[in-house]
C-alpha positions as CSV (number, residue, x, y, z in Angstrom):
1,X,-96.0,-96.9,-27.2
2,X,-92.2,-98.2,-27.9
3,X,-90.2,-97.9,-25.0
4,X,-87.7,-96.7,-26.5
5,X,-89.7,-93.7,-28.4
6,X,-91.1,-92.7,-25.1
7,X,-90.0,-89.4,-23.9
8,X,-90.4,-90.0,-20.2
9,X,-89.5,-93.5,-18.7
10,X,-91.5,-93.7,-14.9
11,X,-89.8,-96.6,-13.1
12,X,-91.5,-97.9,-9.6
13,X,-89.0,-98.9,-6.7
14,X,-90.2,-102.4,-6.4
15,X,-89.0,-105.1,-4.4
16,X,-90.4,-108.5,-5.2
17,X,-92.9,-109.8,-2.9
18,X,-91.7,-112.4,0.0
19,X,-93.3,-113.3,3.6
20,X,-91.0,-111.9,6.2
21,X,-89.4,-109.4,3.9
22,X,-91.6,-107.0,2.6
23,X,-94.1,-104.8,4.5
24,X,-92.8,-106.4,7.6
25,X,-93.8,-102.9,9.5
26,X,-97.5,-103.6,9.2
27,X,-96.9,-107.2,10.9
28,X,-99.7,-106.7,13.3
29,X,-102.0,-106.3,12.5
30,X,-101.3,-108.1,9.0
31,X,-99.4,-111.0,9.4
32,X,-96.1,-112.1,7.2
33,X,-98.4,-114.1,4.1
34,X,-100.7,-110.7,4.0
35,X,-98.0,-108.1,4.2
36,X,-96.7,-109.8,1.3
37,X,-100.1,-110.2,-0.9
38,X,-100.5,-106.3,0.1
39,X,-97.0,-105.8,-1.5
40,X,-97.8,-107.5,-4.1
41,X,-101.1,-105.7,-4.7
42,X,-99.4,-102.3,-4.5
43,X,-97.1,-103.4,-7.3
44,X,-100.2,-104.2,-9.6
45,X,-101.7,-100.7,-8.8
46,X,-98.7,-98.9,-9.1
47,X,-97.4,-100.2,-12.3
48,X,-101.4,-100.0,-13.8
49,X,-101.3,-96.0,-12.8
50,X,-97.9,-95.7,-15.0
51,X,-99.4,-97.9,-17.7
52,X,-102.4,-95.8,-16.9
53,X,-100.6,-92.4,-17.5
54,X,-99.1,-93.4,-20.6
55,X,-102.6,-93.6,-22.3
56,X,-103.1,-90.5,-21.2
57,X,-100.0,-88.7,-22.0
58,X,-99.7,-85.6,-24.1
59,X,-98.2,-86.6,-27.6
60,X,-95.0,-84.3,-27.0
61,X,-94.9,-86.1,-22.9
62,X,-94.9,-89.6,-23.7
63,X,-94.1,-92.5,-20.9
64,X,-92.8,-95.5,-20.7
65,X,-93.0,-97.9,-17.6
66,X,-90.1,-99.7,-16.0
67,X,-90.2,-101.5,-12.4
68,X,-86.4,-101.0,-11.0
69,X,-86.7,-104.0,-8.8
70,X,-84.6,-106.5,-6.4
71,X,-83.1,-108.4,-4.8
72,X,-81.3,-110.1,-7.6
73,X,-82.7,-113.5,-9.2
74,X,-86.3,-112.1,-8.5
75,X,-87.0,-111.5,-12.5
76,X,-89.2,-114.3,-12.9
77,X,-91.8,-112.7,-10.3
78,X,-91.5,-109.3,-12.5
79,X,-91.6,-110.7,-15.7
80,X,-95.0,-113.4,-14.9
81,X,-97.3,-110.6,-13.0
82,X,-96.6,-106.8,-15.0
83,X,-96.8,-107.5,-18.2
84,X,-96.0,-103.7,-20.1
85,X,-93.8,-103.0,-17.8
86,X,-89.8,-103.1,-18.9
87,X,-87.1,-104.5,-15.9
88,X,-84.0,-102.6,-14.6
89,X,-82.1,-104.1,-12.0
90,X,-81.6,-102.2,-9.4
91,X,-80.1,-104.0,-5.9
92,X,-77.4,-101.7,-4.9
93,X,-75.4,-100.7,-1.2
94,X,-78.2,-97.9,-0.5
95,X,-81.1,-96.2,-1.8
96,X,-79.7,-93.3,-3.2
97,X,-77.4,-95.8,-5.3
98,X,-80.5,-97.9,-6.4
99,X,-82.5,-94.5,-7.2
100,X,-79.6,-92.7,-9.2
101,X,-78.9,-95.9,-11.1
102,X,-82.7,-96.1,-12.1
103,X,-82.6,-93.0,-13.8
104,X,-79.5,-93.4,-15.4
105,X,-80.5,-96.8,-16.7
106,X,-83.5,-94.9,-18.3
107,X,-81.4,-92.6,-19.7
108,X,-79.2,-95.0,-20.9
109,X,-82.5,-96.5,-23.2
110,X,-83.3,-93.4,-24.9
111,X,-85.7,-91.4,-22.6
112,X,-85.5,-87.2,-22.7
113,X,-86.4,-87.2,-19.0
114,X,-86.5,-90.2,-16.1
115,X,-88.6,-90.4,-12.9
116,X,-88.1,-92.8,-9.8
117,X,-92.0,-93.5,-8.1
118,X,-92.2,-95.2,-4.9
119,X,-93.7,-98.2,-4.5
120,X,-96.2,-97.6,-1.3
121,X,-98.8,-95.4,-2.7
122,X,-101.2,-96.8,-4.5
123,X,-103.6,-94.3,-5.2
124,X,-101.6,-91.6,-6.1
125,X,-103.8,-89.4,-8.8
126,X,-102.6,-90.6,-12.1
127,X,-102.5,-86.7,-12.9
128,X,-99.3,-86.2,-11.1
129,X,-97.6,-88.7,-13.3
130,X,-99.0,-86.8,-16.7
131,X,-97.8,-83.3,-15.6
132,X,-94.2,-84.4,-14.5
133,X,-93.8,-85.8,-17.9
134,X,-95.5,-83.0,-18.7
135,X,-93.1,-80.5,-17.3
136,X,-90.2,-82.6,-17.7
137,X,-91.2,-82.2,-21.7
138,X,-90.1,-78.3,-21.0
139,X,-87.0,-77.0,-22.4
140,X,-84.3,-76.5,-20.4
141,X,-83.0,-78.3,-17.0
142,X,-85.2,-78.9,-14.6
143,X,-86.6,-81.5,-11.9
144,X,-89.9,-82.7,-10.4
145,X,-90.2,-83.4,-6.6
146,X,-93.3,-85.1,-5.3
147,X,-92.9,-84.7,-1.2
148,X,-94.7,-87.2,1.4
149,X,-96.5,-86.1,4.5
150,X,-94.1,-87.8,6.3
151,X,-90.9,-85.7,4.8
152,X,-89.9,-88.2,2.0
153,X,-91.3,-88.1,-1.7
154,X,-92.7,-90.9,-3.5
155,X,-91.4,-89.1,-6.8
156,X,-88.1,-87.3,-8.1
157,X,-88.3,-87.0,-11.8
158,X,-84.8,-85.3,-13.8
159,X,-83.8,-84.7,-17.3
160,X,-80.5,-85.3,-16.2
161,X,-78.6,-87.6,-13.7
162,X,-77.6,-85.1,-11.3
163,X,-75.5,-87.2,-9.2
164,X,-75.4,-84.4,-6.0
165,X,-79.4,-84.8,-5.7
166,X,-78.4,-88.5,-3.9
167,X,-75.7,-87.7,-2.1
168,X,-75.5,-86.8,2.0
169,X,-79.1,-87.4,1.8
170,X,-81.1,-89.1,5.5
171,X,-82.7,-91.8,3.6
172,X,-86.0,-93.2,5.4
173,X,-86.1,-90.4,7.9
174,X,-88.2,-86.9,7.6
175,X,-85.3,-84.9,6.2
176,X,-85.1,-86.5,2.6
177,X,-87.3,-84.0,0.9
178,X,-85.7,-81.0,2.5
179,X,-82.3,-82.3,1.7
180,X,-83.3,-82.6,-1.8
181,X,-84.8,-79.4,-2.1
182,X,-81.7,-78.1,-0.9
183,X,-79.3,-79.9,-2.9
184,X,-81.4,-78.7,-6.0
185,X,-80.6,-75.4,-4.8
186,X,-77.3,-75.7,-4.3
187,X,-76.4,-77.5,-8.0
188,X,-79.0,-74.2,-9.1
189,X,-81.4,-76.9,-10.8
190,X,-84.9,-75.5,-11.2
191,X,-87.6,-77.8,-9.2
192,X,-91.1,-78.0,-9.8
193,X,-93.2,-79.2,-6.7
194,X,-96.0,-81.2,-6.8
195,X,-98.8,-81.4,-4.3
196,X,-97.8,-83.5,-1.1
197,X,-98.9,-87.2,-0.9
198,X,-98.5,-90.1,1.6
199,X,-97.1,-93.2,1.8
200,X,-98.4,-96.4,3.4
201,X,-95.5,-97.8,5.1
202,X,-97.1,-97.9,9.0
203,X,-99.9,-98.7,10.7
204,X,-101.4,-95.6,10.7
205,X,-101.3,-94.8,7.2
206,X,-102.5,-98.2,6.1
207,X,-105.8,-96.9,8.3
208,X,-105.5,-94.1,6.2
209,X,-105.6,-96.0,2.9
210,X,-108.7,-98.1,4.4
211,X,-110.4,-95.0,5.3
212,X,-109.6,-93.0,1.8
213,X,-111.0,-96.4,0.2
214,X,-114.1,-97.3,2.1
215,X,-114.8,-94.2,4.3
216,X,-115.1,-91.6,1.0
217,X,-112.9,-89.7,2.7
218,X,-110.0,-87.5,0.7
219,X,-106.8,-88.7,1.0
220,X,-105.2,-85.0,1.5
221,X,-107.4,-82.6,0.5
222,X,-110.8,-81.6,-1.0
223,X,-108.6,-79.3,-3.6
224,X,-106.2,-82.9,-4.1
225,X,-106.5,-84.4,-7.7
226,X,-108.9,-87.5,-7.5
227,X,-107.1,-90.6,-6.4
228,X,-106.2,-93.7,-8.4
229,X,-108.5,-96.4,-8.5
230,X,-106.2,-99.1,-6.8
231,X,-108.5,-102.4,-7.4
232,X,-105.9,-104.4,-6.3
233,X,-105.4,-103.3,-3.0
234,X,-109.0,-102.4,-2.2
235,X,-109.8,-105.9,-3.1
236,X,-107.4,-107.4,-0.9
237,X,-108.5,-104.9,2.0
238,X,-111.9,-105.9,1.5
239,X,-110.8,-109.5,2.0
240,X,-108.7,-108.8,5.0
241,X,-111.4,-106.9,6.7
242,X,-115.0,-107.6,5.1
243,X,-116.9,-106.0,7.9
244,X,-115.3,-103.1,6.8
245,X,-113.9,-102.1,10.1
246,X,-110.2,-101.9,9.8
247,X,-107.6,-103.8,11.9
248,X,-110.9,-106.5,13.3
249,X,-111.1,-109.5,11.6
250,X,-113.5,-111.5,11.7
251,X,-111.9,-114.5,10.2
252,X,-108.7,-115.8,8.8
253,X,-108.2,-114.8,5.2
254,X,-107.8,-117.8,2.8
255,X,-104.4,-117.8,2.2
256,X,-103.1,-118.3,-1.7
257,X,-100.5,-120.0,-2.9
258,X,-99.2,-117.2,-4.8
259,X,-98.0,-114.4,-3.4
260,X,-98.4,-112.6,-6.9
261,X,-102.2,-112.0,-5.9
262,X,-103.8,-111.7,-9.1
263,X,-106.7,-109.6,-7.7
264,X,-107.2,-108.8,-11.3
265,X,-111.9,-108.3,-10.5
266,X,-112.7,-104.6,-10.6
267,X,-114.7,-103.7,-7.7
């Protein structure tokens, strides 16, 4: 699928992977080199769920996938590891900035109807992704809001760049959903819920993850769409804890050269 013809671009907040800088609150028990391979490994099974969606989309809720990324001069890390996937830079004051400008750079190339996806949930069922584009193929105005469990969302999807949606918002505390809800009520924009996900961007929701992967356990409910496959990370987690018990380890890890981590074996 063209970009271009696509009529719903899905762009993943993405910072580019560094020791020290990304992930930095799951330093214990990872340390810097693994909270950045783990970054890196979301990225891979975020942008394959997009890439993933847009094979399955609905010929009249087409998608294209974009990775709004940062901080500047971090193209070449992009551009060598997500092949598929087209770049917007996106390195602004605040995150309501770098979310607003997303979607406006997706309108800008064409697309009916842009979504913002966070980057910290990897196995997010790819059937969320089809019915936003799904619903955002509707007629008339409308918006898609994906709440976290712990008050955020890991998706806002528009069909216009309503600038209000991004403004006096709480970013990164437990209001941000709320606020949007509300400022969607206030601008009288339509909003379309979908079922509540979570991030991994603690300790205790990366034991979450572990157990979703390895325990069999459901990540929200028995009633939840089933979960992304997310190879990537459930590889690395397997090599950060291959006695399967989360947060021992029984070894080192051997540490790569590259932080890209092209866990690319299905397991």
């Amino acid at each position: 699928m063209n970009a271009n013809r696509a009529s719903c671009g899905i762009a993943v907040m993405a910072k580019a992977s560094a020791p020290g800088r990304t992930k930095t609150r799951l330093v214990p028990p990872l340390d810097y080199d693994d909270a950045a391979a783990l970054n890196t490994a979301f990225l891979h099974d975020v942008t394959d769920n997009i890439l993933l969606a847009a094979s399955r989309a609905a010929p009249d809720a087409t998608i294209a996938a974009y990775a709004a990324y940062g901080p500047p001069g971090s193209e070449d890390f992009f551009r060598s590891r997500f092949p598929g996937v087209d770049l917007i830079a996106a390195w602004l004051p605040n995150f309501g900035a770098c979310l607003l400008h997303a979607i406006e750079q997706m309108f800008a190339r064409g697309h009916s109807a842009a979504v913002v996806l966070n980057a910290d949930s990897p196995t997010l069922p790819t059937a969320l992704l089809n019915e936003t584009a799904a619903v955002l193929a509707r007629p008339g105005d409308r918006a898609v809001l994906g709440p976290s469990s712990d008050g955020g969302y890991y998706l806002l999807g528009l069909k216009a760049a309503h600038r209000r949606l991004f403004e006096d918002i709480a970013w990164s505390t437990e209001r941000v959903a709320e606020q949007t809800r509300e400022r969607a009520q206030e601008i009288g924009l339509a909003l379309h819920v979908l079922p509540q996900w979570y991030d991994v961007d603690d300790v205790a929701s990366l034991q979450r993850l572990h157990a979703e992967m390895f325990d069999s356990g459901p990540a929200i409910g028995c009633d939840a769409p089933a979960p992304h496959t997310a190879r990537h990370t459930a590889a690395l987690l397997s090599e950060l804890w291959p006695d399967g018990v989360f947060g021992r380890r029984t070894k080192p890890r051997v540490a790569l050269a590259d932080t890209g981590l092209p866990h690319r074996v299905a397991i």
